[in-house]
C-alpha positions, 0 to 999 in steps of 0.5 A: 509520536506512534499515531504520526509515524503510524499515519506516514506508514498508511499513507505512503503504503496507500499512495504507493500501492495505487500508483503502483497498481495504476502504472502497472496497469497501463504497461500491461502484461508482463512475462515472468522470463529473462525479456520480460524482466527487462522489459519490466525494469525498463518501464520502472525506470522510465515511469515517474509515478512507479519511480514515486511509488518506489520511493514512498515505500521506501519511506513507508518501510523506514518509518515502520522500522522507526515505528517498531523501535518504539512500539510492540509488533503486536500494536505496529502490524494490526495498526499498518493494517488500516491500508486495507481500508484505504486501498480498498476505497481508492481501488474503486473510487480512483482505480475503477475496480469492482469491489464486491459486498465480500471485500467492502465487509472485509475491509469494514472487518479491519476497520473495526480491529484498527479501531480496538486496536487503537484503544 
């Protein structure tokens, strides 16, 4: 059961934060003062795939909630961290950032402590 709930944790966390990424990016620059938070919650509202990403993180924190019920702190966290990994992934392959050999050896780093972790 903590390798399923484990899964809908990376993979809502994963979707939610490329949507988010994506969204935010088309909207542009936002200003941190009273317009621009309006202008901010305005585009969450009428932005169905920001609307999505709110909603999966919503599932993703409730699972993590479940998840911590039946397995340590110690085991949930590192695990979550396989989002890294996948975001990571996505952020070049979907997102057309430019991920350098620093943060590819980082995420493999995570990788590997997912992978101990996990044994």
């Amino acid at each position: 059961m903590k390798w399923v709930l484990l899964t809908v944790i990376v993979i809502c966390t994963v979707l939610s934060d490329v949507l988010q990424s994506h969204e935010m990016k088309r909207s542009g620059a936002q200003r941190v003062n009273a317009r621009g938070l309006a202008r901010l919650l305005r585009t969450v509202a009428t932005r169905r795939f920001l609307i999505l990403s709110i909603v999966l993180m919503a599932i993703s924190f409730f699972t993590f909630m479940a998840l911590l019920q039946r397995e340590p702190l110690s085991f949930a966290v590192p695990a979550s961290a396989a989002t890294f990994i996948f975001e990571t992934m996505l952020a070049k392959w979907v997102l057309h950032e430019a991920v350098g050999k620093r943060r590819a050896a980082g995420a493999l780093l995570v990788l590997c402590g997912v992978v101990l972790l996990s044994r």
